[in-house]
C-alpha positions in Angstrom: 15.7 7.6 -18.3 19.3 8.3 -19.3 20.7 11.8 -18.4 21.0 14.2 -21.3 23.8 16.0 -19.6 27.3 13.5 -19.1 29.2 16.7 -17.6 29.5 18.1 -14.2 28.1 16.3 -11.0 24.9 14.8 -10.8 22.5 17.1 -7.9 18.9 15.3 -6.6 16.3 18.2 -6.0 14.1 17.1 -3.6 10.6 18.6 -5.0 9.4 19.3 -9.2 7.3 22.8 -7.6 7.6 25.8 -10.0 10.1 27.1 -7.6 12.5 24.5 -7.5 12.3 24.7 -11.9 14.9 27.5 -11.1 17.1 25.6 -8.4 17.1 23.2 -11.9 17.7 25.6 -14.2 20.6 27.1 -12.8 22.1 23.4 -11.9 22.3 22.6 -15.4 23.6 26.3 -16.5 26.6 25.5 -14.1 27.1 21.9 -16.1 25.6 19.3 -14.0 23.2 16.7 -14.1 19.8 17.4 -12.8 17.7 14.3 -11.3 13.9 15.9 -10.2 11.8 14.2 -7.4 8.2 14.3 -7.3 5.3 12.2 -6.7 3.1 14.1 -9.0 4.3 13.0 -12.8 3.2 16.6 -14.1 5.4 18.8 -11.7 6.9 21.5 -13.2 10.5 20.9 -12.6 10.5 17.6 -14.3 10.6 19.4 -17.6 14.4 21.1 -16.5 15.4 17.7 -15.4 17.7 15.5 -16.5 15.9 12.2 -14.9 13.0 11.8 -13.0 12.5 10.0 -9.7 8.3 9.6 -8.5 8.9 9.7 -4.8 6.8 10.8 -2.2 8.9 14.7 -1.1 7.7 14.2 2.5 8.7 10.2 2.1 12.1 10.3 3.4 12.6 6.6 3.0 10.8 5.9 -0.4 13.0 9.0 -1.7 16.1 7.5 -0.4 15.1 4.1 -1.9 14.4 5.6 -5.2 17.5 7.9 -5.3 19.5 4.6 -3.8 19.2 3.0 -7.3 19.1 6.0 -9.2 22.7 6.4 -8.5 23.9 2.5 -8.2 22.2 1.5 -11.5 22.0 4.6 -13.7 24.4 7.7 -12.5 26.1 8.4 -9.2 24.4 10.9 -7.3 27.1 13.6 -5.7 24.6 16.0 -4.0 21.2 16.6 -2.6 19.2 19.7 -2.0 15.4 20.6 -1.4 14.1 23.9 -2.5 10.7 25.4 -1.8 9.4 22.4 -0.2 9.7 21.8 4.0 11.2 18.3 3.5 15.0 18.6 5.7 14.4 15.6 7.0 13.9 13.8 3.2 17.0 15.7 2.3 19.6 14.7 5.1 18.0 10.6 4.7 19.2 10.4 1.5 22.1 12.2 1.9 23.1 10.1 5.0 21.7 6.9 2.6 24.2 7.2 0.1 26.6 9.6 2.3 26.4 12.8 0.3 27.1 16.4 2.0 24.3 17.5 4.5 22.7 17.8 7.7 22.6 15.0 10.3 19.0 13.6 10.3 19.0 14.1 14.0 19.2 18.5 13.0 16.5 17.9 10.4 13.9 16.5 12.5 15.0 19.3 14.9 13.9 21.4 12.4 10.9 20.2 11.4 9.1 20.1 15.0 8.8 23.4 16.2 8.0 22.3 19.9 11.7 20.8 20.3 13.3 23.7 18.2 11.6 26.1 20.5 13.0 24.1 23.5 16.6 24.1 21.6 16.6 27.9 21.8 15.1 28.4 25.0 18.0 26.4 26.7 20.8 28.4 24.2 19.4 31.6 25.5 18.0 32.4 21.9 15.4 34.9 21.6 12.0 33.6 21.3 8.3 34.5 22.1 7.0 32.4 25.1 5.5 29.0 24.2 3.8 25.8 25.8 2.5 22.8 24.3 -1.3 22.3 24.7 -2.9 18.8 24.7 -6.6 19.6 24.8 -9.3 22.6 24.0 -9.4 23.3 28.0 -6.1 23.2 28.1 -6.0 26.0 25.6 -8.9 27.8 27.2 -7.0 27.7 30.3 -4.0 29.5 29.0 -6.6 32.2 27.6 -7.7 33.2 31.1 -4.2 33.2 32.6 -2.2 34.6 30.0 -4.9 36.4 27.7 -5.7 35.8 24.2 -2.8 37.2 22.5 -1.7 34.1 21.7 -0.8 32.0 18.4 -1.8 28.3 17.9 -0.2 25.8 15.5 0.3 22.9 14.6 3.8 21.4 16.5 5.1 19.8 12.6 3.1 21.2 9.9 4.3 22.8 6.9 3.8 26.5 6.0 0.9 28.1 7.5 -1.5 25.6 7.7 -3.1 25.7 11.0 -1.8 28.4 12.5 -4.0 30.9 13.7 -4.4 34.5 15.9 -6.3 33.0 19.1 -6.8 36.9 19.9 -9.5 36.7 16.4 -11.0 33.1 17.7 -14.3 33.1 18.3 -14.6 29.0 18.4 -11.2 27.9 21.0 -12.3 24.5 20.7 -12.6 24.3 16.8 -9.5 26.3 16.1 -7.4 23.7 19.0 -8.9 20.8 16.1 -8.1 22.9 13.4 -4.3 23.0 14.5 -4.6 19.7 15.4 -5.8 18.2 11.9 -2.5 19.7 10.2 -0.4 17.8 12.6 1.1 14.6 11.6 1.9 13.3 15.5 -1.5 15.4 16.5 0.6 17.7 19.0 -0.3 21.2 19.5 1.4 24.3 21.0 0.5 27.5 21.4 2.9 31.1 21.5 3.1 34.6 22.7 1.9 37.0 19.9 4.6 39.8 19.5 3.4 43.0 17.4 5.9 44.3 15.2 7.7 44.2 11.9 8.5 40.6 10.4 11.4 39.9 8.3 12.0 36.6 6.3 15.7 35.8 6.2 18.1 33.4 3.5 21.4 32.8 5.2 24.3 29.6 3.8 26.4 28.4 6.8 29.8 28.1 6.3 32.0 26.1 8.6 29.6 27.7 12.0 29.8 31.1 10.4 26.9 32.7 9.2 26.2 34.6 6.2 22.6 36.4 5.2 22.2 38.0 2.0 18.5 37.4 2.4 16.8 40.1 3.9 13.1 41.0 2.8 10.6 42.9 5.2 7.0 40.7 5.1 4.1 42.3 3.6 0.8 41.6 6.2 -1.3 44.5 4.4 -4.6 42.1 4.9 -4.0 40.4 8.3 -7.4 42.1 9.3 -9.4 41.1 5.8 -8.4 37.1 6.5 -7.9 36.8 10.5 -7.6 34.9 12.4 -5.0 33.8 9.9 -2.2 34.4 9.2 -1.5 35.5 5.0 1.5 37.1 3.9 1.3 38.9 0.5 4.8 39.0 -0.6 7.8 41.1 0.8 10.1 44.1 0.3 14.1 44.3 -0.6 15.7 45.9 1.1 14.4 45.8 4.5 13.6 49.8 5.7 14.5 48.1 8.9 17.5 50.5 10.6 20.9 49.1 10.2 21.0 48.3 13.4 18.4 46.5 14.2 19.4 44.5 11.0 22.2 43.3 12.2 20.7 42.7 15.8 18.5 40.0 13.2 21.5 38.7 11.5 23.3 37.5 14.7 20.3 36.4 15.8 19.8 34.0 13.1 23.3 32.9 13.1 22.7 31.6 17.1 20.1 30.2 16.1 21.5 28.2 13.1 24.2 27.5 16.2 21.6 26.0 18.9 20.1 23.4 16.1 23.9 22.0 15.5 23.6 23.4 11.8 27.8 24.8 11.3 27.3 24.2 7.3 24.1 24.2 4.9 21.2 26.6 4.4 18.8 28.2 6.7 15.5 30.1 6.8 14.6 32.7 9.1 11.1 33.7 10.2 12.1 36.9 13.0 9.7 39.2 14.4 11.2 42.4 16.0 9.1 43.7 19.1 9.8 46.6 20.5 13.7 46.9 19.1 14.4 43.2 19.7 14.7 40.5 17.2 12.8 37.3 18.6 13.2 33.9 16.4 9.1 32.8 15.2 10.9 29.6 13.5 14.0 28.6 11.6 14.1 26.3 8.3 16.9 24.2 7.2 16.2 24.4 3.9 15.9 26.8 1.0 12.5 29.3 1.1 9.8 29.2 -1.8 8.1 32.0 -3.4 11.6 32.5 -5.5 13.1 34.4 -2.3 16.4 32.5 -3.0 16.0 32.0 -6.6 14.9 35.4 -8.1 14.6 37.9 -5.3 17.7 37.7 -3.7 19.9 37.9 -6.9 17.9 41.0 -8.3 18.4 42.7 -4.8 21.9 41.7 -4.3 23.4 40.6 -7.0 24.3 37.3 -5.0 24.0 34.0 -6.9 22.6 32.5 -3.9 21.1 29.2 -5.1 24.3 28.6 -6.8 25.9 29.1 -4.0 23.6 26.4 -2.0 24.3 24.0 -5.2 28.1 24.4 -4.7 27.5 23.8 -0.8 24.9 21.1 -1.9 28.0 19.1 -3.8 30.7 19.4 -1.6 32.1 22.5 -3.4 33.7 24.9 -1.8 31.6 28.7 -0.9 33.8 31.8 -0.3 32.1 34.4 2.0 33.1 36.9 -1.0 30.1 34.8 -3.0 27.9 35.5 -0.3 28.4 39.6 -0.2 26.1 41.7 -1.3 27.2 44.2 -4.1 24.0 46.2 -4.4 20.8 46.9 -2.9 18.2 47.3 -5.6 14.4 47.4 -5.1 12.3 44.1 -4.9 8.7 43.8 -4.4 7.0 40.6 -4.7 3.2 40.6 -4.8 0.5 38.0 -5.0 -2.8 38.2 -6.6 -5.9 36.5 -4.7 -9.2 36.2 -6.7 -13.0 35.6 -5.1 -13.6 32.4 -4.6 -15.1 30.1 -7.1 -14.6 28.3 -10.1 -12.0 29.7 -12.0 -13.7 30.6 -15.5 -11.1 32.8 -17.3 -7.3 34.0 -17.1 -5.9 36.8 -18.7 -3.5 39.9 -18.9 -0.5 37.6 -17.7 1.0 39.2 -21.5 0.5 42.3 -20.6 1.4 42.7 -17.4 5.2 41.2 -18.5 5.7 43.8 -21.1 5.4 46.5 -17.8 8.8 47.9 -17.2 10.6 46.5 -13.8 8.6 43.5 -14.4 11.3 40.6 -14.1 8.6 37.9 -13.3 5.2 37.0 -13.7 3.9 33.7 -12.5 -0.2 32.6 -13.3 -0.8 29.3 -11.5 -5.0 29.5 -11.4 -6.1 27.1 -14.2 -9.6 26.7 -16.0 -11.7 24.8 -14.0 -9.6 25.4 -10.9 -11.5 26.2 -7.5 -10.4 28.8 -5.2 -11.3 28.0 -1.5 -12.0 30.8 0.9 -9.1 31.9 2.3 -7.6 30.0 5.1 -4.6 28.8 6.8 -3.2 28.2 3.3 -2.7 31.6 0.9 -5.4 31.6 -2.0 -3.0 33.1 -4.7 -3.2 32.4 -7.9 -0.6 34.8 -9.3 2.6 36.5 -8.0 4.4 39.6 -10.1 7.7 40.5 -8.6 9.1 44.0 -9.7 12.7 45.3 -9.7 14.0 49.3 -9.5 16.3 51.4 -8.6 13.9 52.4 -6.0 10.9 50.6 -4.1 8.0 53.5 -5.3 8.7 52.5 -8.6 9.0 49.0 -7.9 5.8 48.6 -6.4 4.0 50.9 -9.0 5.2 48.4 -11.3 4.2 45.3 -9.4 0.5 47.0 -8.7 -0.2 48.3 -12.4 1.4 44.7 -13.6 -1.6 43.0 -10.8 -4.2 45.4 -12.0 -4.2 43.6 -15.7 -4.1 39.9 -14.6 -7.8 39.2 -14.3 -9.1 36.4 -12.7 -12.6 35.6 -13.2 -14.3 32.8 -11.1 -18.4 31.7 -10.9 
Protein backbone atom coordinates (compact mmCIF):
# COMPACT_ATOMS: atom_id res chain seq x y z
CA UNK A 1 0.00 0.00 0.00
CA UNK A 2 1.35 3.44 -1.02
CA UNK A 3 1.81 6.10 1.81
CA UNK A 4 -0.90 8.76 1.94
CA UNK A 5 1.59 11.09 3.52
CA UNK A 6 4.90 12.07 0.90
CA UNK A 7 6.18 14.61 3.59
CA UNK A 8 8.41 14.26 6.53
CA UNK A 9 10.38 10.99 7.34
CA UNK A 10 9.01 7.81 7.27
CA UNK A 11 8.94 6.15 11.38
CA UNK A 12 8.11 2.01 11.77
CA UNK A 13 6.10 1.52 14.98
CA UNK A 14 6.72 -1.63 16.19
CA UNK A 15 3.17 -2.82 17.56
CA UNK A 16 -0.84 -1.64 16.03
CA UNK A 17 -2.07 -1.83 20.18
CA UNK A 18 -4.56 1.03 21.14
CA UNK A 19 -1.60 2.62 22.79
CA UNK A 20 0.68 2.85 20.12
CA UNK A 21 -2.60 4.58 17.84
CA UNK A 22 -1.25 7.76 19.75
CA UNK A 23 2.61 7.19 19.13
CA UNK A 24 0.85 7.21 15.30
CA UNK A 25 -1.14 9.91 15.66
CA UNK A 26 1.12 12.33 16.85
CA UNK A 27 3.86 10.95 14.09
CA UNK A 28 1.71 12.00 11.40
CA UNK A 29 0.59 15.50 13.31
CA UNK A 30 4.46 16.33 13.11
CA UNK A 31 4.37 15.40 9.04
CA UNK A 32 5.79 12.10 8.69
CA UNK A 33 4.97 8.86 7.37
CA UNK A 34 3.66 6.28 9.55
CA UNK A 35 4.28 2.43 8.67
CA UNK A 36 2.25 0.13 11.51
CA UNK A 37 3.53 -3.47 12.42
CA UNK A 38 1.27 -6.10 13.58
CA UNK A 39 0.51 -9.57 13.07
CA UNK A 40 -3.14 -9.21 13.91
CA UNK A 41 -4.77 -7.47 10.62
CA UNK A 42 -7.42 -5.72 12.95
CA UNK A 43 -5.00 -3.91 15.39
CA UNK A 44 -5.94 -0.66 16.20
CA UNK A 45 -3.12 1.41 15.07
CA UNK A 46 -3.40 0.23 11.55
CA UNK A 47 -6.23 2.68 11.01
CA UNK A 48 -3.62 5.91 11.87
CA UNK A 49 -1.09 4.29 9.62
CA UNK A 50 0.19 5.21 6.58
CA UNK A 51 1.21 1.35 5.45
CA UNK A 52 0.93 -1.66 7.09
CA UNK A 53 3.52 -4.39 7.64
CA UNK A 54 1.90 -8.12 9.23
CA UNK A 55 4.84 -9.10 11.27
CA UNK A 56 5.15 -11.06 14.21
CA UNK A 57 6.01 -7.79 17.19
CA UNK A 58 8.06 -10.32 19.21
CA UNK A 59 9.63 -11.73 15.64
CA UNK A 60 12.57 -9.70 15.46
CA UNK A 61 13.78 -11.30 12.24
CA UNK A 62 10.39 -11.60 10.32
CA UNK A 63 9.90 -7.78 11.34
CA UNK A 64 13.20 -6.85 10.08
CA UNK A 65 12.55 -8.89 6.78
CA UNK A 66 9.23 -7.28 6.29
CA UNK A 67 10.41 -3.65 7.12
CA UNK A 68 13.77 -4.60 4.89
CA UNK A 69 11.59 -4.37 1.72
CA UNK A 70 9.20 -2.02 3.02
CA UNK A 71 11.83 0.54 2.75
CA UNK A 72 13.92 -0.88 -0.52
CA UNK A 73 10.78 -1.34 -2.62
CA UNK A 74 8.24 1.07 -1.47
CA UNK A 75 9.59 4.06 0.98
CA UNK A 76 12.80 4.47 2.87
CA UNK A 77 12.34 3.84 6.40
CA UNK A 78 14.40 6.71 8.60
CA UNK A 79 13.30 5.51 12.10
CA UNK A 80 12.04 2.78 14.31
CA UNK A 81 10.34 2.87 17.69
CA UNK A 82 8.14 0.39 19.78
CA UNK A 83 5.52 1.72 22.06
CA UNK A 84 3.43 -0.22 24.60
CA UNK A 85 4.69 -3.43 23.55
CA UNK A 86 8.13 -5.25 25.34
CA UNK A 87 9.75 -5.89 22.01
CA UNK A 88 13.59 -3.90 22.37
CA UNK A 89 15.07 -6.51 20.93
CA UNK A 90 12.55 -6.37 17.55
CA UNK A 91 13.31 -2.65 17.63
CA UNK A 92 17.19 -2.50 17.71
CA UNK A 93 17.12 -5.73 14.77
CA UNK A 94 15.63 -3.70 12.45
CA UNK A 95 17.17 -0.76 13.21
CA UNK A 96 20.69 -2.45 13.06
CA UNK A 97 19.05 -4.29 9.67
CA UNK A 98 18.70 -1.24 7.76
CA UNK A 99 21.09 0.91 10.24
CA UNK A 100 18.58 3.36 11.54
CA UNK A 101 19.18 5.18 15.12
CA UNK A 102 18.87 2.78 18.16
CA UNK A 103 20.10 0.53 20.72
CA UNK A 104 22.69 -2.14 20.03
CA UNK A 105 20.91 -5.55 19.97
CA UNK A 106 23.48 -6.76 22.45
CA UNK A 107 21.50 -3.69 25.23
CA UNK A 108 18.09 -4.97 24.07
CA UNK A 109 18.37 -8.52 24.92
CA UNK A 110 20.02 -7.10 28.18
CA UNK A 111 16.90 -5.73 28.68
CA UNK A 112 14.66 -8.22 28.07
CA UNK A 113 16.14 -10.97 30.52
CA UNK A 114 15.81 -9.81 33.79
CA UNK A 115 18.36 -12.53 35.26
CA UNK A 116 21.39 -10.81 33.26
CA UNK A 117 20.01 -7.19 33.89
CA UNK A 118 19.92 -7.98 37.56
CA UNK A 119 23.55 -9.31 37.30
CA UNK A 120 24.43 -5.88 35.20
CA UNK A 121 23.38 -3.85 38.27
CA UNK A 122 24.64 -5.98 40.86
CA UNK A 123 28.22 -5.58 39.47
CA UNK A 124 27.61 -1.44 38.83
CA UNK A 125 26.70 -1.24 42.41
CA UNK A 126 23.01 -0.34 41.32
CA UNK A 127 20.39 -0.74 43.83
CA UNK A 128 18.47 -3.79 43.66
CA UNK A 129 16.47 -6.32 45.88
CA UNK A 130 18.46 -9.65 46.31
CA UNK A 131 17.83 -12.28 43.60
CA UNK A 132 18.94 -15.95 42.53
CA UNK A 133 17.96 -18.04 39.74
CA UNK A 134 15.96 -21.18 40.67
CA UNK A 135 16.07 -24.30 38.39
CA UNK A 136 13.56 -26.58 40.14
CA UNK A 137 10.40 -26.51 42.77
CA UNK A 138 12.99 -27.80 45.61
CA UNK A 139 15.20 -25.51 44.70
CA UNK A 140 12.60 -22.90 45.35
CA UNK A 141 11.47 -24.64 48.47
CA UNK A 142 14.93 -24.52 49.60
CA UNK A 143 15.28 -20.77 49.41
CA UNK A 144 11.78 -20.62 51.43
CA UNK A 145 13.35 -22.27 54.51
CA UNK A 146 16.63 -20.35 54.37
CA UNK A 147 15.54 -17.03 53.43
CA UNK A 148 11.72 -17.10 54.29
CA UNK A 149 8.83 -16.66 52.05
CA UNK A 150 9.04 -13.06 51.29
CA UNK A 151 10.07 -13.70 48.19
CA UNK A 152 8.82 -12.91 44.42
CA UNK A 153 9.01 -15.46 41.57
CA UNK A 154 8.98 -14.76 37.77
CA UNK A 155 9.55 -15.69 34.95
CA UNK A 156 13.52 -14.70 33.83
CA UNK A 157 12.10 -13.12 30.03
CA UNK A 158 8.38 -12.74 30.17
CA UNK A 159 6.49 -9.74 29.35
CA UNK A 160 4.50 -7.70 31.82
CA UNK A 161 3.23 -9.50 34.77
CA UNK A 162 2.63 -12.78 33.60
CA UNK A 163 3.98 -15.15 36.01
CA UNK A 164 5.04 -13.25 38.55
CA UNK A 165 3.78 -13.97 41.83
CA UNK A 166 4.06 -13.11 45.90
CA UNK A 167 5.65 -16.58 47.20
CA UNK A 168 4.70 -15.15 50.74
CA UNK A 169 0.56 -15.78 49.39
CA UNK A 170 1.67 -19.39 47.73
CA UNK A 171 0.01 -22.04 49.08
CA UNK A 172 1.20 -24.62 45.99
CA UNK A 173 5.54 -23.78 45.70
CA UNK A 174 5.61 -26.35 43.25
CA UNK A 175 2.65 -25.19 40.94
CA UNK A 176 3.54 -21.54 41.18
CA UNK A 177 7.66 -22.62 40.20
CA UNK A 178 5.55 -24.19 36.76
CA UNK A 179 3.40 -21.35 36.63
CA UNK A 180 6.58 -18.88 36.26
CA UNK A 181 8.09 -21.36 34.29
CA UNK A 182 5.21 -21.70 31.54
CA UNK A 183 5.59 -17.73 30.79
CA UNK A 184 9.17 -18.27 30.07
CA UNK A 185 10.37 -18.57 26.66
CA UNK A 186 14.11 -20.20 27.54
CA UNK A 187 12.05 -21.96 30.71
CA UNK A 188 14.47 -20.13 33.35
CA UNK A 189 13.22 -18.97 36.55
CA UNK A 190 14.42 -16.59 39.27
CA UNK A 191 13.22 -15.66 42.28
CA UNK A 192 13.66 -11.93 44.40
CA UNK A 193 13.58 -10.33 47.77
CA UNK A 194 10.17 -8.74 48.36
CA UNK A 195 10.64 -5.01 49.55
CA UNK A 196 7.46 -3.28 51.13
CA UNK A 197 7.05 0.17 50.21
CA UNK A 198 5.79 2.75 47.70
CA UNK A 199 6.25 1.84 43.85
CA UNK A 200 6.78 4.36 41.31
CA UNK A 201 6.73 3.84 37.47
CA UNK A 202 9.21 6.11 35.70
CA UNK A 203 9.47 7.60 31.65
CA UNK A 204 12.94 9.01 31.20
CA UNK A 205 14.69 9.86 27.18
CA UNK A 206 18.51 9.48 27.34
CA UNK A 207 20.38 11.99 25.90
CA UNK A 208 23.99 11.56 25.02
CA UNK A 209 24.49 9.43 28.82
CA UNK A 210 22.41 12.11 30.49
CA UNK A 211 19.24 11.35 31.87
CA UNK A 212 16.16 13.04 31.81
CA UNK A 213 12.56 11.90 33.67
CA UNK A 214 9.53 13.73 33.17
CA UNK A 215 7.69 10.58 34.02
CA UNK A 216 6.92 10.18 37.42
CA UNK A 217 3.54 8.46 38.52
CA UNK A 218 3.11 6.73 42.09
CA UNK A 219 1.48 2.87 41.34
CA UNK A 220 -1.89 2.29 42.54
CA UNK A 221 -1.83 -1.56 44.43
CA UNK A 222 -5.35 -0.75 46.24
CA UNK A 223 -6.29 -4.68 45.61
CA UNK A 224 -2.95 -6.49 46.07
CA UNK A 225 -4.87 -8.46 48.87
CA UNK A 226 -8.33 -9.12 46.79
CA UNK A 227 -6.03 -10.85 43.74
CA UNK A 228 -2.74 -12.24 45.61
CA UNK A 229 -0.57 -13.86 45.21
CA UNK A 230 -0.39 -11.57 42.19
CA UNK A 231 0.63 -8.92 41.47
CA UNK A 232 -2.33 -6.08 39.70
CA UNK A 233 -1.70 -2.58 39.45
CA UNK A 234 -4.80 -0.41 38.95
CA UNK A 235 -3.47 2.58 37.48
CA UNK A 236 -1.26 5.42 38.97
CA UNK A 237 -1.04 9.04 40.39
CA UNK A 238 0.66 12.38 38.92
CA UNK A 239 2.49 13.74 40.61
CA UNK A 240 4.16 11.39 42.91
CA UNK A 241 3.33 12.62 46.83
CA UNK A 242 6.69 11.07 47.14
CA UNK A 243 9.07 13.83 49.05
CA UNK A 244 11.38 15.75 46.82
CA UNK A 245 14.00 14.09 47.96
CA UNK A 246 13.42 10.91 47.74
CA UNK A 247 12.37 11.72 44.16
CA UNK A 248 15.30 12.63 43.11
CA UNK A 249 17.19 9.79 45.07
CA UNK A 250 14.75 7.72 42.16
CA UNK A 251 15.77 9.88 39.32
CA UNK A 252 19.56 9.24 39.75
CA UNK A 253 18.78 5.95 40.34
CA UNK A 254 17.26 5.32 37.10
CA UNK A 255 19.82 7.28 35.21
CA UNK A 256 22.70 4.52 36.75
CA UNK A 257 20.82 2.26 35.80
CA UNK A 258 20.11 3.36 32.11
CA UNK A 259 24.25 3.66 32.56
CA UNK A 260 25.02 -0.09 33.71
CA UNK A 261 22.88 -1.58 30.53
CA UNK A 262 25.17 0.64 28.01
CA UNK A 263 21.90 2.72 27.08
CA UNK A 264 23.72 6.73 26.68
CA UNK A 265 20.74 7.64 24.11
CA UNK A 266 17.02 6.17 23.65
CA UNK A 267 14.07 5.67 26.05
CA UNK A 268 13.80 3.88 29.31
CA UNK A 269 11.22 2.58 31.72
CA UNK A 270 11.56 2.35 35.31
CA UNK A 271 9.86 -0.06 37.67
CA UNK A 272 11.51 1.38 41.50
CA UNK A 273 10.36 0.37 44.78
CA UNK A 274 11.47 2.62 47.70
CA UNK A 275 12.07 0.59 51.01
CA UNK A 276 12.53 2.18 53.88
CA UNK A 277 13.91 5.71 52.25
CA UNK A 278 15.85 3.95 49.51
CA UNK A 279 15.09 3.66 45.93
CA UNK A 280 15.86 -0.07 44.75
CA UNK A 281 15.55 -0.87 40.79
CA UNK A 282 12.44 -3.91 40.42
CA UNK A 283 13.36 -3.84 36.46
CA UNK A 284 14.26 -1.30 33.75
CA UNK A 285 12.55 -1.26 30.06
CA UNK A 286 14.15 0.08 26.98
CA UNK A 287 11.32 0.97 25.53
CA UNK A 288 8.28 3.24 25.74
CA UNK A 289 5.47 2.16 28.67
CA UNK A 290 1.75 1.30 27.75
CA UNK A 291 -1.28 2.20 29.51
CA UNK A 292 -0.77 5.86 27.70
CA UNK A 293 1.90 6.73 30.55
CA UNK A 294 3.99 8.35 27.81
CA UNK A 295 1.27 9.29 25.46
CA UNK A 296 -1.47 10.97 27.57
CA UNK A 297 -0.40 11.06 31.14
CA UNK A 298 2.75 12.52 31.05
CA UNK A 299 1.74 15.47 28.77
CA UNK A 300 -1.43 16.29 30.89
CA UNK A 301 0.88 16.26 34.09
CA UNK A 302 3.64 18.06 32.58
CA UNK A 303 3.01 19.61 29.71
CA UNK A 304 6.02 17.58 28.10
CA UNK A 305 5.42 16.31 24.53
CA UNK A 306 7.19 13.28 25.46
CA UNK A 307 6.41 10.80 22.74
CA UNK A 308 7.38 13.48 20.38
CA UNK A 309 10.22 13.74 21.88
CA UNK A 310 11.04 9.87 21.54
CA UNK A 311 9.94 10.27 17.66
CA UNK A 312 12.49 13.07 17.25
CA UNK A 313 15.08 10.73 19.15
CA UNK A 314 13.57 7.75 17.16
CA UNK A 315 14.65 9.66 13.69
CA UNK A 316 17.92 10.93 14.40
CA UNK A 317 16.53 14.41 15.31
CA UNK A 318 17.93 16.32 17.63
CA UNK A 319 16.12 16.52 21.66
CA UNK A 320 17.04 19.58 23.80
CA UNK A 321 16.85 18.94 27.64
CA UNK A 322 14.54 22.26 27.59
CA UNK A 323 11.79 19.67 25.64
CA UNK A 324 12.21 17.33 28.34
CA UNK A 325 11.36 19.98 31.46
CA UNK A 326 8.46 19.95 33.10
CA UNK A 327 6.42 23.27 33.14
CA UNK A 328 3.59 22.11 35.40
CA UNK A 329 2.49 19.56 37.71
CA UNK A 330 -1.22 19.00 37.15
CA UNK A 331 -3.30 16.08 38.66
CA UNK A 332 -3.42 12.61 36.84
CA UNK A 333 -5.19 9.69 37.91
CA UNK A 334 -5.57 6.73 35.68
CA UNK A 335 -7.99 4.03 36.76
CA UNK A 336 -9.04 0.66 35.46
CA UNK A 337 -12.31 -0.96 35.60
CA UNK A 338 -12.33 -4.91 36.23
CA UNK A 339 -15.74 -6.71 35.84
CA UNK A 340 -16.79 -10.45 37.32
CA UNK A 341 -15.86 -12.90 35.28
CA UNK A 342 -17.85 -14.30 32.50
CA UNK A 343 -19.25 -13.69 29.30
CA UNK A 344 -19.35 -10.36 28.56
CA UNK A 345 -23.20 -9.65 27.77
CA UNK A 346 -23.59 -5.81 27.70
CA UNK A 347 -21.40 -2.44 27.67
CA UNK A 348 -22.58 0.80 28.51
CA UNK A 349 -22.16 4.33 30.13
CA UNK A 350 -18.69 4.69 28.13
CA UNK A 351 -20.95 8.25 26.84
CA UNK A 352 -21.60 9.30 29.83
CA UNK A 353 -18.83 8.87 31.68
CA UNK A 354 -16.80 11.19 28.86
CA UNK A 355 -19.19 14.12 29.25
CA UNK A 356 -17.76 14.03 33.30
CA UNK A 357 -15.65 17.13 33.76
CA UNK A 358 -11.62 16.28 34.05
CA UNK A 359 -12.45 13.38 31.97
CA UNK A 360 -9.60 13.61 29.19
CA UNK A 361 -9.96 9.79 28.32
CA UNK A 362 -12.07 6.95 28.34
CA UNK A 363 -11.03 3.75 26.80
CA UNK A 364 -13.79 0.45 26.74
CA UNK A 365 -11.84 -2.56 25.34
CA UNK A 366 -14.49 -5.53 26.68
CA UNK A 367 -16.52 -6.60 23.67
CA UNK A 368 -19.86 -8.69 23.28
CA UNK A 369 -19.11 -12.00 23.57
CA UNK A 370 -15.81 -11.38 25.20
CA UNK A 371 -14.76 -13.66 28.25
CA UNK A 372 -13.20 -12.35 31.27
CA UNK A 373 -10.88 -14.93 32.96
CA UNK A 374 -10.34 -14.78 36.72
CA UNK A 375 -7.93 -12.62 37.52
CA UNK A 376 -4.42 -13.71 37.23
CA UNK A 377 -0.94 -12.80 36.43
CA UNK A 378 -2.39 -10.77 33.58
CA UNK A 379 -4.76 -7.57 34.69
CA UNK A 380 -8.59 -8.40 33.87
CA UNK A 381 -9.52 -4.78 32.77
CA UNK A 382 -11.71 -4.02 30.44
CA UNK A 383 -11.82 -0.22 30.74
CA UNK A 384 -9.41 2.55 31.94
CA UNK A 385 -10.68 6.41 32.59
CA UNK A 386 -7.86 8.72 33.20
CA UNK A 387 -8.82 12.17 34.91
CA UNK A 388 -7.03 15.50 34.83
CA UNK A 389 -7.26 18.63 37.71
CA UNK A 390 -5.81 21.08 39.25
CA UNK A 391 -5.71 18.85 42.17
CA UNK A 392 -5.69 14.96 42.61
CA UNK A 393 -9.20 14.93 45.02
CA UNK A 394 -10.83 16.23 42.25
CA UNK A 395 -9.12 14.17 39.78
CA UNK A 396 -9.87 11.02 41.27
CA UNK A 397 -13.59 11.99 42.10
CA UNK A 398 -13.77 12.42 38.50
CA UNK A 399 -12.07 9.18 37.45
CA UNK A 400 -14.44 7.15 40.21
CA UNK A 401 -17.92 8.83 39.29
CA UNK A 402 -16.61 8.47 35.40
CA UNK A 403 -16.03 4.28 36.57
CA UNK A 404 -19.26 4.18 38.46
CA UNK A 405 -21.39 4.60 34.93
CA UNK A 406 -19.40 2.13 32.69
CA UNK A 407 -21.29 -1.03 33.41
CA UNK A 408 -20.04 -4.14 32.50
CA UNK A 409 -22.42 -6.99 32.61
CA UNK A 410 -21.06 -10.57 32.06
CA UNK A 411 -23.14 -14.23 32.58
Amino acid sequence: MEPANPGGKTLLIISGGIEAADAARRAKEMGHTVVVSDRDPQAPGFAFADSCLIADVYGPTETAAAAERYSRKIRKIDGVICVAADAPVTAATVAQRLRLPGLPVHVAELACDKLAMKKCFRSAGVNIPWFSEVSTPQELQRLAIERGRDLVIKPVDSRGSRGVQRVAQVEDLAKAFLLARSHSPSERVMVEQYLDGPQVSTESIVLDGVCHTPGFSDRNYEFLDRYAPFFIENGGDLPSRLPDNIQQKVKELVGRAAAAMGITHGTVKGDIVVHKGEPYVIELAARLSGGFFCTREIPLNTGVDFIGAAIKLALGEPVSPDELTPRRQDAVIQRYAFPDPGTVVSVSGAEEARRIPGIAEVVVTARQGDVIPPAGDKRPSAAMVLASAETREAALKAANDALALIRIRTA
